[in-house]
C-alpha positions, 0 to 999 in steps of 0.5 A: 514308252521312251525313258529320259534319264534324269540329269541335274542339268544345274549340277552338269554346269556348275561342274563344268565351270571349273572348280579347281578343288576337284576338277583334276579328279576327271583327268588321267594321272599323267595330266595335271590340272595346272590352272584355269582362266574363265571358262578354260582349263590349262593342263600339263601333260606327261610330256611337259606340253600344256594342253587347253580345254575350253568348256564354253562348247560343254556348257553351251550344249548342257544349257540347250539340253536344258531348254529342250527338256 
């Protein structure tokens, strides 16, 4: 018997759309949430460098996963 795991697929978009009230939440201490554009978070690191993070690939994976549920 194979077990699926329930996932709120909905709920895995909607996180990954960026929502700045609690985004930073899912980061370590030394990087900060320092903005979001569309679909891509900016965060400053412990060094001062700015990193990007562009969720298109997480959410486009979290839509297929849907589909073939």
């Amino acid at each position: 018997m194979k077990l699926t795991p329930m996932i709120d697929y909905e709920d895995l978009i909607f996180q990954a759309k960026c929502q700045l009230d609690n985004v930073s939440d899912y980061f370590d201490e030394d990087a900060s949430l320092h903005r979001c554009e569309g679909n891509t978070l900016f965060m400053i690191l412990d060094d001062g460098s700015e990193a990007r993070i562009d969720l298109d690939p997480i959410i486009d994976f979290v839509a297929a996963m849907k589909e073939l549920r």
